[in-house]
FIMAR-878513 format. One line per 5 residues: number of its first residue (from 1); their letters; for each residue x, y, z of C-alpha. Coordinates in Angstrom, 3 decimals, padded with zeros to 6 digits. Each point is the difference from the previous one (the first is absolute). Layout:
N
NUM	A	X Y Z ~ ...
END
This chain:
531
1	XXXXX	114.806 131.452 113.532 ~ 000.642 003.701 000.243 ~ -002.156 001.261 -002.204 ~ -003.326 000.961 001.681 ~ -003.438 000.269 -001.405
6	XXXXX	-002.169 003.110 000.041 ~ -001.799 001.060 003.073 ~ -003.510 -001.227 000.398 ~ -002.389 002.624 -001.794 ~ -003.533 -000.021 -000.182
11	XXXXX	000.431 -000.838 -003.929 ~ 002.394 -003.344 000.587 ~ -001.652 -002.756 -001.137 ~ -001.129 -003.031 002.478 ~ 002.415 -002.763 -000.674
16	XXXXX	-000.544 -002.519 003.122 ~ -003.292 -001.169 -000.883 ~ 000.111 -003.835 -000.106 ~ -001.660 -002.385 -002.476 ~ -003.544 -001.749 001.751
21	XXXXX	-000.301 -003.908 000.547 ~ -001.765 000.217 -003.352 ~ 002.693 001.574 -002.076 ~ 002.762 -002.440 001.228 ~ -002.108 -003.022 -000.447
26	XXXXX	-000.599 001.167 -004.056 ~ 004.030 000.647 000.056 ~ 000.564 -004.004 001.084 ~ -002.405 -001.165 -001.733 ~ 001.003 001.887 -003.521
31	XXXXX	003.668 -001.149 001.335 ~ -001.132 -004.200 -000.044 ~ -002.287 000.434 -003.067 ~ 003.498 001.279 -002.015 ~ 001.863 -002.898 001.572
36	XXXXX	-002.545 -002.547 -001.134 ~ -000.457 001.973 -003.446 ~ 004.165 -000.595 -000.614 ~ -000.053 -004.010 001.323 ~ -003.101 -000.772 -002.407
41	XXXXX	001.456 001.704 -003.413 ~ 002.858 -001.522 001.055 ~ -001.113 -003.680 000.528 ~ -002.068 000.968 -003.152 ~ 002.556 001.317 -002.264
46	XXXXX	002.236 -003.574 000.389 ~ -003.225 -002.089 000.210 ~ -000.251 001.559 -003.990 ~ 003.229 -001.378 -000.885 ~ -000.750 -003.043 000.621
51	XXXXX	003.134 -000.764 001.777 ~ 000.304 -003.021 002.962 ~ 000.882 001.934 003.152 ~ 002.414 -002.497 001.720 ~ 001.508 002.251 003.018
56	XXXXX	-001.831 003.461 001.431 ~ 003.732 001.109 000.723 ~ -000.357 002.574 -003.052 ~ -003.223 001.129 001.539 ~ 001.412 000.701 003.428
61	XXXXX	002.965 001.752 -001.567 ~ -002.468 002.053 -002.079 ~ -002.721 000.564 002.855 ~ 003.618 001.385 002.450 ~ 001.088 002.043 -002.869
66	XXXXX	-003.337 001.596 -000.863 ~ -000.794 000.710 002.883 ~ 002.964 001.898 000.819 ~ -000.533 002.025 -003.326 ~ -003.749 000.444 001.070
71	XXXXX	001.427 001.233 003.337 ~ 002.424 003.054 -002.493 ~ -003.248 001.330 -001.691 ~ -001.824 000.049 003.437 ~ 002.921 001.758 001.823
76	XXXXX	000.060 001.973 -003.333 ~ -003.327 000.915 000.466 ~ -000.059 001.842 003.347 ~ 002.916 001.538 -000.891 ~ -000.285 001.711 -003.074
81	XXXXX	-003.909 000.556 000.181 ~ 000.335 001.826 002.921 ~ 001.115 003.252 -002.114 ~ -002.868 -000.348 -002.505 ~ -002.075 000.636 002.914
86	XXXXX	001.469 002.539 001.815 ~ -000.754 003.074 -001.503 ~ -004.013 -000.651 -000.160 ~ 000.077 -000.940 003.640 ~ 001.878 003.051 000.888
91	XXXXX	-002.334 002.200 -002.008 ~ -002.490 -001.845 001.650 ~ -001.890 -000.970 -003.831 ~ -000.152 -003.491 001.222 ~ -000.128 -001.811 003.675
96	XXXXX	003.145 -002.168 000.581 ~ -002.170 -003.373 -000.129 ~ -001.337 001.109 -003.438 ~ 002.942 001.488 -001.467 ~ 001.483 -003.570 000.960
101	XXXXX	-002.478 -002.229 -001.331 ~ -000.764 002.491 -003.168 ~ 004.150 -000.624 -000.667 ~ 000.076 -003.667 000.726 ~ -002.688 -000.347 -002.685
106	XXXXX	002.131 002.164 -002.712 ~ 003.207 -001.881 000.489 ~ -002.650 -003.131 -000.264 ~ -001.074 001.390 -003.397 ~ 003.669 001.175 -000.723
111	XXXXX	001.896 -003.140 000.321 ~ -003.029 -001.840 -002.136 ~ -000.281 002.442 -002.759 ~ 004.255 000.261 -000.388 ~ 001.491 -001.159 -002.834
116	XXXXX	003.019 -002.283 001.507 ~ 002.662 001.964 -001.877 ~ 001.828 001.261 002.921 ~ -000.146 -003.623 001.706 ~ 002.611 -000.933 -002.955
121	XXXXX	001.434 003.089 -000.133 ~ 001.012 -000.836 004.099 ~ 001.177 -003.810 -000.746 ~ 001.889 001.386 -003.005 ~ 002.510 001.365 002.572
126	XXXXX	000.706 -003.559 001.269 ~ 003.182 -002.488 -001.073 ~ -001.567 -001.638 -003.268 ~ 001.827 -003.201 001.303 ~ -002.162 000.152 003.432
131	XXXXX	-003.114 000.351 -002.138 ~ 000.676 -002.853 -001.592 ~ 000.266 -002.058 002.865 ~ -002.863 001.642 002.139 ~ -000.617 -003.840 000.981
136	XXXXX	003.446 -000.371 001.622 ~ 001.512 000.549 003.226 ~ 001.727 003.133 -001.335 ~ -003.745 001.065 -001.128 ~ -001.776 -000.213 002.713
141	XXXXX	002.691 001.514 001.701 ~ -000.116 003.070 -001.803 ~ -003.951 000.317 000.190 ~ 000.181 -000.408 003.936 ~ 003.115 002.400 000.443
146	XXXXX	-001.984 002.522 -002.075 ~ -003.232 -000.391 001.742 ~ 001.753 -000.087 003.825 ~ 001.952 003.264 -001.148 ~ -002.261 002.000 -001.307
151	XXXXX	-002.519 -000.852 002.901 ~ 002.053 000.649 003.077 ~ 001.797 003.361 -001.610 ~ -004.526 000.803 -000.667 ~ -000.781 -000.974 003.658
156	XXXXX	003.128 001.961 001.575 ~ -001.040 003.298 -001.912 ~ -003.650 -000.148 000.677 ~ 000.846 -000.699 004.013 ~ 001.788 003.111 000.189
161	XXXXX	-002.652 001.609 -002.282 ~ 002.298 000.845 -003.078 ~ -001.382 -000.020 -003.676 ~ 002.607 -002.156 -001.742 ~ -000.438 -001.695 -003.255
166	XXXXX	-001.117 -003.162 000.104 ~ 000.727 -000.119 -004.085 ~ 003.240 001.137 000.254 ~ 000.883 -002.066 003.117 ~ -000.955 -003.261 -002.392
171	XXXXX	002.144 001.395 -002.462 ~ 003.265 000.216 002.165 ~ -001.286 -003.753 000.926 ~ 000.380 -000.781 -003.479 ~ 002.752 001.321 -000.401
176	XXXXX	001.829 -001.568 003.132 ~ -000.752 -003.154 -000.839 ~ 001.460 000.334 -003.627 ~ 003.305 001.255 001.513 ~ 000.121 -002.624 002.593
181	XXXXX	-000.619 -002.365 -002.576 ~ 002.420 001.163 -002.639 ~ 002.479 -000.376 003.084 ~ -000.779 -003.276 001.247 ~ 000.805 -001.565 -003.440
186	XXXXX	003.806 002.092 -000.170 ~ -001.608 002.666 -002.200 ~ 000.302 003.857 000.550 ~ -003.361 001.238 001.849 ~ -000.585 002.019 -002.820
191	XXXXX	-000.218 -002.436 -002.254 ~ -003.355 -001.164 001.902 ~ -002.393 002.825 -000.763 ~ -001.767 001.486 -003.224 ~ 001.930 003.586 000.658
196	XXXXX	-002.055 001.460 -002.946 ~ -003.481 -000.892 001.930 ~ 001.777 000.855 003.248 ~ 000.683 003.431 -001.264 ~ -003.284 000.859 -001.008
201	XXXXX	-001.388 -001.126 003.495 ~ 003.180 001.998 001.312 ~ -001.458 003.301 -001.946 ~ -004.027 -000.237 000.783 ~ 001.506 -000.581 003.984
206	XXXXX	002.263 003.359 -000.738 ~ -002.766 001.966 -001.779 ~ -003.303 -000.763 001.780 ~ 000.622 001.863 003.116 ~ 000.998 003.153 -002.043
211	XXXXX	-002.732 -000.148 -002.564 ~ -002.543 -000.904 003.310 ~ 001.819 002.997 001.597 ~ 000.407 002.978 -002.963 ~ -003.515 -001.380 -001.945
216	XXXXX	-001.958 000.393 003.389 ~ 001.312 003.322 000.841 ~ -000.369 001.436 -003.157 ~ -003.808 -001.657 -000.119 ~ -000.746 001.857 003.223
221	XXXXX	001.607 003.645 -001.441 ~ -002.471 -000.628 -003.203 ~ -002.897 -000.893 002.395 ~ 000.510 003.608 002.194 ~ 000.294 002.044 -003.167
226	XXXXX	-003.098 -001.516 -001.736 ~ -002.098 -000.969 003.215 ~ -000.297 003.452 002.220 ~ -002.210 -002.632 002.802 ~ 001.623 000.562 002.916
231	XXXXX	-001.582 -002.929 001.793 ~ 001.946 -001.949 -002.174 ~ 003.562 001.056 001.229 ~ -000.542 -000.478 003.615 ~ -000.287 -002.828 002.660
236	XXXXX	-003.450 -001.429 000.965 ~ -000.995 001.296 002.992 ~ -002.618 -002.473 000.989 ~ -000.773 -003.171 -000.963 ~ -002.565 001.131 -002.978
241	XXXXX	000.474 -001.370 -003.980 ~ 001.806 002.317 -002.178 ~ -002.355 001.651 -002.901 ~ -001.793 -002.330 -002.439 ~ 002.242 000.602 -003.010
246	XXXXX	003.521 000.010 001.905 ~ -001.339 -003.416 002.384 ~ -000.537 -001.395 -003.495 ~ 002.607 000.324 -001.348 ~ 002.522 -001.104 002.877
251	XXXXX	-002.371 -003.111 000.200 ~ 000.503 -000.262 -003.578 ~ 004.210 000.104 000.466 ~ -000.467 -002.250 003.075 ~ -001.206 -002.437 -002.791
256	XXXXX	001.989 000.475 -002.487 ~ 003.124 -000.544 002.226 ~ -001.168 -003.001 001.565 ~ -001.094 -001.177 -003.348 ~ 003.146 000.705 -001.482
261	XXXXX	002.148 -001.252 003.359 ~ -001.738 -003.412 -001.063 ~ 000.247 -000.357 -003.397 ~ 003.681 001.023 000.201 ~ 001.243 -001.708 003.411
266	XXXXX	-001.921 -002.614 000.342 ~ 001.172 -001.437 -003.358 ~ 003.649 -001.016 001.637 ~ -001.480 -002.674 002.222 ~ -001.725 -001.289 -003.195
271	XXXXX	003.382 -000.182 -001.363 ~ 001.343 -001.753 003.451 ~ -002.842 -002.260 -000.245 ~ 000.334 -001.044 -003.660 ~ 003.636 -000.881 000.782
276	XXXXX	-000.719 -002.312 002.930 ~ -003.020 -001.339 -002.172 ~ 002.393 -001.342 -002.732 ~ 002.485 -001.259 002.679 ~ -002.134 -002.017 001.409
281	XXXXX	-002.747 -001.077 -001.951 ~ 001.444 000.155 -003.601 ~ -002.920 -002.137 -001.730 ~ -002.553 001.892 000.771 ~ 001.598 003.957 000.080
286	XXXXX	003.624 -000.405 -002.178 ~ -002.479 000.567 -003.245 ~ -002.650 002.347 -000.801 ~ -003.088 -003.140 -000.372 ~ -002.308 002.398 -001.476
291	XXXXX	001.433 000.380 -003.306 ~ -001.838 -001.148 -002.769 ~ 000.903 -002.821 -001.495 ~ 000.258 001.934 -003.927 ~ 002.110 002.134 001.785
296	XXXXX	003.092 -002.624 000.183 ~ 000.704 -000.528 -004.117 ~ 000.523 003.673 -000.576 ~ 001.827 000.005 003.119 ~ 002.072 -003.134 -001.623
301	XXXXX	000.093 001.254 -003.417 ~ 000.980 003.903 001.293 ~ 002.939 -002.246 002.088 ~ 001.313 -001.511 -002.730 ~ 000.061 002.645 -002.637
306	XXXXX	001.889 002.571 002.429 ~ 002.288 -002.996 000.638 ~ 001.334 000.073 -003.799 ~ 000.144 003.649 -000.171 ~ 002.520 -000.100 003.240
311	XXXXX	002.026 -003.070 -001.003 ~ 000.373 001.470 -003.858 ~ 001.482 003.358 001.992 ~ 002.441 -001.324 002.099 ~ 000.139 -004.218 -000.961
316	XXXXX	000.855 -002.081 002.831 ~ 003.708 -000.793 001.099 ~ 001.143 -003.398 -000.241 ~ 001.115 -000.002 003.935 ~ -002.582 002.659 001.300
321	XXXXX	-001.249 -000.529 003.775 ~ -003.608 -001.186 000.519 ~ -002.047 002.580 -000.955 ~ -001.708 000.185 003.485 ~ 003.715 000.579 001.781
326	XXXXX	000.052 002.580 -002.708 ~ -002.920 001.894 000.429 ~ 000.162 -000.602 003.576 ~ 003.276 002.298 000.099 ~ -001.135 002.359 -002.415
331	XXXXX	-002.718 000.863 001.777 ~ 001.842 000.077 003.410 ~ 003.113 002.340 -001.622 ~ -002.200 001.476 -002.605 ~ 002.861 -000.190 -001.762
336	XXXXX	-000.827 -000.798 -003.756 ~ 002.476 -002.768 -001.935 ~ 000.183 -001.428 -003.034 ~ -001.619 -003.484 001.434 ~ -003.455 001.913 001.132
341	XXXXX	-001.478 000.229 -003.367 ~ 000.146 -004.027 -001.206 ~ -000.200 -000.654 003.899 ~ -003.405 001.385 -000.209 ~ -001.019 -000.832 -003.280
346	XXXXX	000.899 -003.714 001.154 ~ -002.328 000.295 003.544 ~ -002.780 001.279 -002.651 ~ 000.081 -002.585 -001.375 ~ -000.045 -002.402 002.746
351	XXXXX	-002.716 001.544 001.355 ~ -001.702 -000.256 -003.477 ~ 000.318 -003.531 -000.045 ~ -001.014 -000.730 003.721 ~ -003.353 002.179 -000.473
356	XXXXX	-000.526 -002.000 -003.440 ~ 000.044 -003.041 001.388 ~ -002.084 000.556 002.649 ~ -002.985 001.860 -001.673 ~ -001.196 001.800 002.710
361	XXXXX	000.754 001.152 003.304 ~ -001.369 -002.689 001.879 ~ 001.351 -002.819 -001.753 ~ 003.720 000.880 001.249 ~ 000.814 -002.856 002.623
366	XXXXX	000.740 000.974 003.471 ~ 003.759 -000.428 -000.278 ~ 000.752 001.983 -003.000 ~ -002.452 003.349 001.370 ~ 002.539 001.588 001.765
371	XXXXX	003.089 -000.375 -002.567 ~ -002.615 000.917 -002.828 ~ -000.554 002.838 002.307 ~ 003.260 000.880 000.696 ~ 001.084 000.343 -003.695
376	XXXXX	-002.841 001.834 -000.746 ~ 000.481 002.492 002.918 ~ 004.191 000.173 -001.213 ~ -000.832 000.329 -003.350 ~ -002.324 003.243 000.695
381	XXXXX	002.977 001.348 002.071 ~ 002.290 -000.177 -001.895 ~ -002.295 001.759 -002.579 ~ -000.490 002.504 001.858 ~ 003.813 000.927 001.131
386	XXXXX	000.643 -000.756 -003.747 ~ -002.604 003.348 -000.958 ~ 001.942 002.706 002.390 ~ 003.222 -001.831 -000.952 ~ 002.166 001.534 -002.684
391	XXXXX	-000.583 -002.348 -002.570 ~ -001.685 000.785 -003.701 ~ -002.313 -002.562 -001.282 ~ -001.823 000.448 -002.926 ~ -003.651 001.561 -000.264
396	XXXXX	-001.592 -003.841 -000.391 ~ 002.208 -001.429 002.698 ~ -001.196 002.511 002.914 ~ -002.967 -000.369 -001.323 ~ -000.738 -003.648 000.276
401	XXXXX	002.308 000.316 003.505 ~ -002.557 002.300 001.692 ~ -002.782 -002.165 -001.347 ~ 001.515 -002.972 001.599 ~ 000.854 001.505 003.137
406	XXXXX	-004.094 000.843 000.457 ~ -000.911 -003.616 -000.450 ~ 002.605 -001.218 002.297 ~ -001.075 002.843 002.701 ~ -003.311 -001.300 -000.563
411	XXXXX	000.685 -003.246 000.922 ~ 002.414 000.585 003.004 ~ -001.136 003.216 001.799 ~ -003.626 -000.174 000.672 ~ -001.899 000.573 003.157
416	XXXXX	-002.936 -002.793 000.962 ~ -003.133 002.451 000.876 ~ -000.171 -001.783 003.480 ~ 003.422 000.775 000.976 ~ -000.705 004.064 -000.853
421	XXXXX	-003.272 -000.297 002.845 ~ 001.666 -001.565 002.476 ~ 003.071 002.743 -000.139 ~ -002.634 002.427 -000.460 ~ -001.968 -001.561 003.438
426	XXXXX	003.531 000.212 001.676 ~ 000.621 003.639 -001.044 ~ -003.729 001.183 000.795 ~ 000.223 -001.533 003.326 ~ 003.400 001.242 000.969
431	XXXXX	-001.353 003.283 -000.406 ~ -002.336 -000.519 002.958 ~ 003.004 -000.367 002.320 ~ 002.632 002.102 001.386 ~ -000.724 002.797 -001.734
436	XXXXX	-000.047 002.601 002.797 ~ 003.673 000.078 000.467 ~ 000.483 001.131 -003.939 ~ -002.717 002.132 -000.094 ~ 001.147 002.404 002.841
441	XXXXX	003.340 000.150 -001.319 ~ -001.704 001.748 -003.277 ~ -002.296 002.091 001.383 ~ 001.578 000.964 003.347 ~ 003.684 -000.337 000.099
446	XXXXX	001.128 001.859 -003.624 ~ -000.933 002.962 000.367 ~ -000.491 002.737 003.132 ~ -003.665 000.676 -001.086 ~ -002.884 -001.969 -000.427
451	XXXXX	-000.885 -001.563 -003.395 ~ -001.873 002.282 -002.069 ~ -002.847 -001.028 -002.670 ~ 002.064 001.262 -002.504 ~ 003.010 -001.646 001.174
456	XXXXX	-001.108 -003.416 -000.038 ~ -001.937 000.726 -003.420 ~ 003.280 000.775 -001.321 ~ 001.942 -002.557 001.378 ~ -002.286 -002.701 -001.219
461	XXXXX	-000.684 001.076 -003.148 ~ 003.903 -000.171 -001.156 ~ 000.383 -003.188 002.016 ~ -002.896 -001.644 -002.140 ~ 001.249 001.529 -003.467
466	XXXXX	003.650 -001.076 000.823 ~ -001.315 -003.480 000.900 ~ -002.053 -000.488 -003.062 ~ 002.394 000.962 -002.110 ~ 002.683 -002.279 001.236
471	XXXXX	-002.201 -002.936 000.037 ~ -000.867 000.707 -004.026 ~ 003.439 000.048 -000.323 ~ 000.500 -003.214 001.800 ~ 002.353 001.859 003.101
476	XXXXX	000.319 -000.978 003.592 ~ -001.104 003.581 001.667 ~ -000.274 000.945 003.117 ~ -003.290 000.791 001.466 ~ 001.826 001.478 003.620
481	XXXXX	002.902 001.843 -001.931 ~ -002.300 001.905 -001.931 ~ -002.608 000.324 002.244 ~ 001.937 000.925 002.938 ~ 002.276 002.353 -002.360
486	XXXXX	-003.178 001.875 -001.166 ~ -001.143 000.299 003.717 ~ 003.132 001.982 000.746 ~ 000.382 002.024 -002.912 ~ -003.514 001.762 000.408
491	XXXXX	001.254 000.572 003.544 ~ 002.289 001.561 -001.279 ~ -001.925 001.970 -002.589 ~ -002.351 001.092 002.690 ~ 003.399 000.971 002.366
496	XXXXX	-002.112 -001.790 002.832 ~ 003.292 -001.339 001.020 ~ 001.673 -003.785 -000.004 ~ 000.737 -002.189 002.673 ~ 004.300 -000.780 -000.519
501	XXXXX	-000.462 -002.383 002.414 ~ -002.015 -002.071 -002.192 ~ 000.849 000.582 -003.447 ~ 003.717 -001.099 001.211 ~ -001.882 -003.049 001.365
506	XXXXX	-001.473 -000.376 -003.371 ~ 003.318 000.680 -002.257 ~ 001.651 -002.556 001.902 ~ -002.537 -002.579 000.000 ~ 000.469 000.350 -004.074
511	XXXXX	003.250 000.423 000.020 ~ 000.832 -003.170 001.737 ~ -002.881 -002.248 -001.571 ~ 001.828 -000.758 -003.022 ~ 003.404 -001.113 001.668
516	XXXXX	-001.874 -001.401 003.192 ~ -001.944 -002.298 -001.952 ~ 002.563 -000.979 -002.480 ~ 001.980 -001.182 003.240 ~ -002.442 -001.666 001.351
521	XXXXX	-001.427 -002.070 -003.173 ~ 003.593 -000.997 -000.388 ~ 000.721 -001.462 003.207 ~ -003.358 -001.597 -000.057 ~ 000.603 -001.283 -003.765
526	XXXXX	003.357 -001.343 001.516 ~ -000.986 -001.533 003.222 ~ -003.672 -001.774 -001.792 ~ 002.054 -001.485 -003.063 ~ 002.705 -001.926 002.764
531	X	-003.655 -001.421 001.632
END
């Protein structure tokens, strides 16, 4: 590396300090009680179903594939934590071993309390044909060439001590693996990704280190004209707290960060985990079980009645396709025809008669959950490309069509309570690892000067509002970009000076984690689906 660090200084925190016997004994023994938590609600969950198991390969598959995405959230962990942390060890508000544990709790909390609308926003980016068939080959090779991606291009950054994204590097997985994909079956790689979604991601990765950068440097400016405390606008000198009020509130932004890093990150290896869930055991996780069983006639009846409204539109063509190669294409091309309307007016109704005759939930037999599933999960996307599409429909149509689309999501894109606390348990944990390397990046290797309190105040407090936004929004952030970003620009407000040596480490490690990954999800995707 050629960036170097500060010089040792009487105000640098201590950062070698081990963990005790004690500490690493709790860390295993949290680490086995989260295994044992996942294989009882899993033995549990297809006990319910009443189902005869007659071969454990689906559970080895399953026990491989979550582990691997258990493995992402942990590497995730130590990776991305480490800059929640940074700035109240380096104003010295918190110890490292509390600032660690204090953050592993938050993204704990985070990842519980989140609302699971960036986990679909994240699988929304995938080939709606390998959703489909998460229980193939072709499915699980997409989940492993994701999860092997995104890990090593995590692990290679945080050896070298770079804060990369680990968001954005599972987005240019995604989107590898929908080119390679797309190519593999003679299609233009293009055709294999949801550009609109892709785009969005591809503006939040643009934006977040500039609003980190400007918002933090203007934050800092604001401070010095309305705060005239000098303490607060130089280095620690020693190794004693900050004043009450300004160690408050950077523990307070150390919180919110971490809170926010959870609910926001730790929501794509929900997604991951969701996908490999209906893959492999479709009886028990294709279907949202805890709907209520009064639930399923207004479903039906809602089902039907948008069904007649769509086939009096556009009636249905003697030698039209079946509607699921229809819908199938429309929402790959997002390309709206004259078949889409009766296409899906005729999968409404399919799935109003399947739901009808089944009364509940529950009462679906094993080998009809995961096409029920499938049509249901179609249907909705094809609703929703239908929406931004160009197409007019009248007030009663869209209306029923959005009402529709909410019982569908309902019953495909849920998240069982037991598989948020064990991502949550992999997240908190991972945060207890590794995190030196990040950590003196941030407060060391930006800028020429030591961290300030006002600095890191700064820093953190438009990391954490940029965060929580996104997440309310349902957007795939980055905590490092905007963190890191902020860092630097109230270096720069402050003219302490910036280490070139390192922000050109850090441009390049974003730079290339979009293409990198993309690369290497595709070869992966390639390679797993010949297996």
């Amino acid at each position: 590396m050629a960036e170097t660090s500060l010089p040792a200084a009487r105000g640098r925190p201590d950062l070698q300090r081990g963990s005790g016997p004690l500490s690493r004994i709790l860390f295993l023994l949290l680490l086995a009680a989260g295994l044992i938590f996942t294989g009882v609600n899993l033995f549990n969950d297809v006990a319910e179903t009443g189902a005869a198991i007659t071969t454990y390969t689906p559970f080895v598959l399953l026990t491989l594939a979550l582990l691997i995405a258990l493995g992402f959230e942990f590497v995730n962990g130590f990776h991305d934590t480490a800059n929640a942390v940074a700035t109240v060890i380096y104003t010295h508000s918190l110890t490292p071993g509390v600032a660690v544990v204090w953050s592993g709790i938050c993204n704990f909390l985070g990842v519980l309390l989140s609302s699971g609308v960036v986990a679909f926003g994240i699988i929304s980016l995938l080939p709606v044909e390998l959703i489909l068939q998460a229980g193939s080959g072709h499915g699980f090779a997409m989940v492993y060439a994701l999860l092997f991606s995104a890990i090593i291009w995590n692990l290679g950054t945080w050896y070298f001590g770079l804060p990369s994204s680990s968001s954005h590097t599972l987005i240019g997985s995604i989107i590898g693996v929908g080119v390679a994909n797309a190519l593999l079956h003679g299609r233009s790689g293009t055709s294999g990704v949801d550009w609109d979604q892709a785009l969005k991601v591809g503006y939040a990765l643009l934006l977040s280190p500039i609003v980190g950068f400007v918002c933090a440097a203007l934050l800092l400016l604001a401070l010095k004209a309305l705060v005239r405390n000098r303490q607060l606008y130089q280095a620690p000198d020693s190794a004693r707290p900050p004043p009450v009020w300004i160690r408050g509130l950077l523990i307070l932004t150390c919180t919110g960060v971490s809170f926010a890093h959870g609910s926001n990150d730790g929501q794509k290896g929900m997604g991951l985990i969701m996908l490999i869930l209906v893959g492999t055991m479709p009886i028990a996780y294709a279907l949202n079980r805890s709907l209520p069983p009064e639930q399923i006639p207004r479903v039906a009846a809602l089902a039907q009645v948008t069904e007649q409204q769509l086939l009096t539109l556009q009636p249905a063509p003697g030698a039209m396709p079946a509607p699921r190669t229809v819908l199938t294409e429309f929402v790959r091309s997002r390309q709206p025809r004259p078949q889409v309307l009766p296409a899906l007016g005729l999968l409404l109704g399919d799935i109003s008669d399947q739901i009808r005759r089944y009364g509940s939930v529950n009462n679906i037999p094993a080998q009809a959950v995961t096409n029920t599933r499938n049509d249901m999960y179609l249907a909705s996307e094809s609703i929703r490309h239908l929406q931004s599409s160009s197409v007019t429909l009248p007030e009663e149509t869209a209306r029923n069509l959005s009402a529709v689309k909410r019982e569908l999501d309902s019953a495909t894109r849920f998240i069982p309570l037991w598989v948020k606390v064990v991502v949550a348990l992999a997240l908190g944990l991972g945060t207890l690892v590794g995190w030196r390397r990040i950590v003196i990046t941030v407060g060391e290797r930006i800028g020429k000067s030591h961290l300030s309190y006002a600095q890191g105040a700064s820093a953190e407090l438009v990391a954490m509002a940029t965060i929580g936004a996104a997440d309310a929004f349902g957007l795939p952030v980055s905590t490092t970009h905007v963190l890191s970003s902020g860092v630097a620009g109230t270096m720069a407000a402050n003219r302490s000076g910036l280490q070139l040596a390192t922000l050109r480490n850090l441009a390049m490690a974003w730079i290339l984690t979009l293409p990198v990954s993309v690369l290497l999800a595709g070869v992966l995707y390639a390679l797993f689906a010949r297996i």
